[in-house]
C-alpha positions in Angstrom: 83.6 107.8 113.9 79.9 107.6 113.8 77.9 105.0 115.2 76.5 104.0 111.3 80.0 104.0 110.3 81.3 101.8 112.6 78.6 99.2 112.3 79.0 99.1 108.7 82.6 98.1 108.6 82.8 95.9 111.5 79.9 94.2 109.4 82.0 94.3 106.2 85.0 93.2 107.6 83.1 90.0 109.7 81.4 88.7 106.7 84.7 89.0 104.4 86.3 86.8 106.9 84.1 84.0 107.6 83.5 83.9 103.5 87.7 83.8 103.1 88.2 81.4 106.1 84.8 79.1 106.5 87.3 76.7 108.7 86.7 79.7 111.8 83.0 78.6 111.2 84.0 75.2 111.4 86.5 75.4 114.1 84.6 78.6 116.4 80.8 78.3 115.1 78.3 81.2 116.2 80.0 82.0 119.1 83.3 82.5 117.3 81.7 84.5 114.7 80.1 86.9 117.3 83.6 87.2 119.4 84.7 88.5 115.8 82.2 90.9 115.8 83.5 92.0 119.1 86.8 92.1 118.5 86.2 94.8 116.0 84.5 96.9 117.5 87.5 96.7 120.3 89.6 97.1 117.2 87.8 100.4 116.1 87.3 101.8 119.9 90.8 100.9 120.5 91.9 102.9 117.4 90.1 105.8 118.5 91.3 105.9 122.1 94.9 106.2 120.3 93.7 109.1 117.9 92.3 110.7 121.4 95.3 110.4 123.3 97.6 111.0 120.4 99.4 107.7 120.9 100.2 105.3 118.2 101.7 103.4 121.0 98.5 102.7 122.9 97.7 101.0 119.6 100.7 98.7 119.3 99.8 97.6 123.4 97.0 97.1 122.0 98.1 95.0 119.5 100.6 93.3 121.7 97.9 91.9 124.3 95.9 90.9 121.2 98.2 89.0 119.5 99.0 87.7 123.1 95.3 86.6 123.7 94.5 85.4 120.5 97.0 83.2 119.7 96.7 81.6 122.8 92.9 80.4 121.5 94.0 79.0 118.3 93.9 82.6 116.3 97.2 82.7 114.6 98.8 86.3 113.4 97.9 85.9 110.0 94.1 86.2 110.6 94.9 89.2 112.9 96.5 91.1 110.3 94.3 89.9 107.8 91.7 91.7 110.1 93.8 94.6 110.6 94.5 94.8 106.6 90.9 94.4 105.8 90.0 97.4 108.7 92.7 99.4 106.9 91.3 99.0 103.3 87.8 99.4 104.4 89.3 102.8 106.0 90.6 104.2 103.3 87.1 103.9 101.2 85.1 105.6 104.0 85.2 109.5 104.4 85.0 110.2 108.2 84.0 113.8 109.3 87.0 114.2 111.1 90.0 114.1 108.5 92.4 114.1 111.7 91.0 111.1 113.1 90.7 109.8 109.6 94.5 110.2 109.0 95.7 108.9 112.8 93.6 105.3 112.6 94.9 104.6 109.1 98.5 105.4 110.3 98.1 103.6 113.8 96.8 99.8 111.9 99.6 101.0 109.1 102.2 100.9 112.2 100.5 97.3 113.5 100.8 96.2 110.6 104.3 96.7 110.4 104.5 95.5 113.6 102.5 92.4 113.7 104.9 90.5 111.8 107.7 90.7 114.8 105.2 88.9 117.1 104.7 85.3 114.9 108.9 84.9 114.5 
């Protein structure tokens, strides 16, 4: 994924969730807001590290420690597949130049997804 590409969805994604949850704002102010940020980028890296390796299980590690870390701040499941959701959709309306690596992070946050909602029972 191209630099550009990346920016422009980890922005998209940032600004739909502090305008759907302002309580983060309250409750994690700027510095909560930047860790977001962050976090997506991880999210992306961490999705392309899978496609590299071929591993949709890398991903759900991933996901695993995430949810793991996360939670333990006050971040509950929901947001973090409401994250994933909103990485998915935002996905699906960018072309990358690579159709393969297109395909493999679209099928790896499909699998968190499914998974995600094991972790919060």
């Amino acid at each position: 994924m191209k630099k550009v590409e990346q920016d422009r969805i980890v922005h998209q994604v940032v600004e739909e969730i502090y305008a759907d949850y302002p309580f983060l704002w309250e409750k994690f102010g700027q510095n909560g807001r930047d860790r977001t940020e962050e976090d997506n980028y991880h999210h992306l890296d961490h999705l392309y590290a899978a496609y590299e390796m071929n591993s949709s299980d890398f991903f759900i590690d991933y996901t695993n420690w995430l949810n793991n870390v996360l939670t333990s701040r006050g971040v509950g499941t929901h947001l973090i597949v409401d994250n994933f959701e909103r990485l998915q959709r935002l996905l699906q309306e960018t072309t990358l130049a690579d159709e393969d690596e297109h395909k493999a992070m679209l099928q790896y946050l499909h699998e968190a997804l499914i998974h995600l909602p094991t972790l919060s029972k």
